[in-house]
C-alpha positions as semicolon CSV with decimal commas, in nm:
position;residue;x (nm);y (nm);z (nm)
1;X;10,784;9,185;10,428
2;X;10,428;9,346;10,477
3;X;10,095;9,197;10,413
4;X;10,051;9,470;10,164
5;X;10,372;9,403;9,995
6;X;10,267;9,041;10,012
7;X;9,941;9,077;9,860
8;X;10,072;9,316;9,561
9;X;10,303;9,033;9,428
10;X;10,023;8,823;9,417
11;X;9,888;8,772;9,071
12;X;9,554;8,953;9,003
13;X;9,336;8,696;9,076
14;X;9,433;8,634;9,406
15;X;9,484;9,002;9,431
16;X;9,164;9,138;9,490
17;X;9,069;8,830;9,795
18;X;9,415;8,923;9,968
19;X;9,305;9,263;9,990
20;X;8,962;9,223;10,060
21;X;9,110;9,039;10,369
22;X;9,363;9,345;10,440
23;X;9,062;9,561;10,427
24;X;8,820;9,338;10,672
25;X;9,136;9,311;10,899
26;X;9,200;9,666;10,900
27;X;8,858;9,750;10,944
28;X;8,748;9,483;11,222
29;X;9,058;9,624;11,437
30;X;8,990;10,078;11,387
31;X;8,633;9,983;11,454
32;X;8,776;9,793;11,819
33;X;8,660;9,415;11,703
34;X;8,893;9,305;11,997
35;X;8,660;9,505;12,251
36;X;8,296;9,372;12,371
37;X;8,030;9,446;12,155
38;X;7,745;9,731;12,348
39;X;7,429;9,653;12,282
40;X;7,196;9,998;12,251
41;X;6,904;9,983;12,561
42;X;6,630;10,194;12,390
C-alpha cells in the first residue's frame, strides 16, 4: 500500500499532518536533501 493511499484512509484530522509530511518528504528529496548543502561565496 502507498503512503498516499495510507494517508487518504486516515480520518481528516490526521489527514492534513500525514500529508503535510508526504509533502516535506517529497519536497526535502526533488530539492536533493540527501546531497551536501553549498554555501554561496559572495
Amino acid at each position: 500500500m502507498s503512503t498516499l493511499s495510507v494517508v487518504e484512509d486516515q480520518p481528516l484530522d490526521q489527514r492534513a499532518e500525514g500529508y503535510t509530511q508526504l509533502y516535506d518528504a517529497l519536497r526535502t528529496q526533488l530539492e536533493g536533501g540527501d546531497l551536501p548543502s553549498r554555501e554561496l561565496k559572495n
